[in-house]
Structure formats: C-alpha cells, structure tokens
C-alpha positions as CSV (number, residue, x, y, z in Angstrom):
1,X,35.6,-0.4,26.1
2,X,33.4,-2.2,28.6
3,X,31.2,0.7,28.5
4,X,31.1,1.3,24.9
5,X,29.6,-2.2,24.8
6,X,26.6,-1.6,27.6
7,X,25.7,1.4,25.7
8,X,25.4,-0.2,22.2
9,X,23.1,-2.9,23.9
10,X,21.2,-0.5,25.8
11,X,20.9,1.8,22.6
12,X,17.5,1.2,20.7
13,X,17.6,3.5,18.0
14,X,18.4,1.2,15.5
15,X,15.3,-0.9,16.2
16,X,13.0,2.2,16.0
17,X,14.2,2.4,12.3
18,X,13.7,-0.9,11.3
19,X,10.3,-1.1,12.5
20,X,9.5,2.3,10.8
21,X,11.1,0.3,7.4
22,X,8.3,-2.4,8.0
23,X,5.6,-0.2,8.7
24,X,6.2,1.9,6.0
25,X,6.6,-1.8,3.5
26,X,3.3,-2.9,4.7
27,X,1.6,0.3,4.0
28,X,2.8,0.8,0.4
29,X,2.1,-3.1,-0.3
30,X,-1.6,-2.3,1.1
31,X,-2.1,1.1,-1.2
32,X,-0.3,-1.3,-4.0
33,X,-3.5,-3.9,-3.3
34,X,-5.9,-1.2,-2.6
35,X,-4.8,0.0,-6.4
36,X,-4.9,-2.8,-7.8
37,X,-8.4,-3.5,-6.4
38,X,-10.2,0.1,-7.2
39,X,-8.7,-0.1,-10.6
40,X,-10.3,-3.7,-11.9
41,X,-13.3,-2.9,-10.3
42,X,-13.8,0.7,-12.0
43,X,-12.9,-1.1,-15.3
44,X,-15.7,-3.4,-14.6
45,X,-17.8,-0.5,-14.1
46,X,-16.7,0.8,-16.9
47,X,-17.3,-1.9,-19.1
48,X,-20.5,-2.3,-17.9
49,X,-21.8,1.1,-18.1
50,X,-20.2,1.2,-22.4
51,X,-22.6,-1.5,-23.1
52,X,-25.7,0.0,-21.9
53,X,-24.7,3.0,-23.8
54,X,-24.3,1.3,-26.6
55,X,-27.5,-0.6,-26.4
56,X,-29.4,2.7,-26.3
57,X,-31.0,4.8,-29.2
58,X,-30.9,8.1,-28.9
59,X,-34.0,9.9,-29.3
C-alpha cells in the first residue's frame, strides 16, 4: 500500500492533462476575441464602403 502511495505522488500524468485543458481554454477564448474583433471591424468596413456606393452616380 505504501508503494501504491509513492507512485500516485510521483505520477504526473494527471497534471499534463489539466494543463492541456488550460491551454486549450485560453486558445479558444483568444479565437473567441479574435472573432469577435475581425467581425465588428469588417462590419465597419462594410458600412463604410455601402455609403460611398450609395453616394455615387453611375455613369
């Protein structure tokens, strides 16, 4: 029993996993901001570029 318990402290695996969890957390909150970012700034673009157009007169 003794050495079932040196073992389970010496055993690491289970902190390799939960920093893959965290790592993996913090890159899908990034793409999630990264998202969020591209898309208001395209819809700005967006925006801006409809009301030229719609200033022009085609000749």
């Amino acid at each position: 029993m003794i050495k079932f318990i040196k073992n389970f402290r010496k055993d690491e695996d289970g902190a390799v996993t939960v920093d893959w969890v965290v790592l993996t957390a913090a890159v899908a909150a990034l793409a999630a901001a990264a998202y969020g970012s591209i898309e208001s700034g395209s819809s700005a673009v967006t925006a801006g570029t409809s009301t030229y157009m719609g200033t022009q007169i085609p000749t």
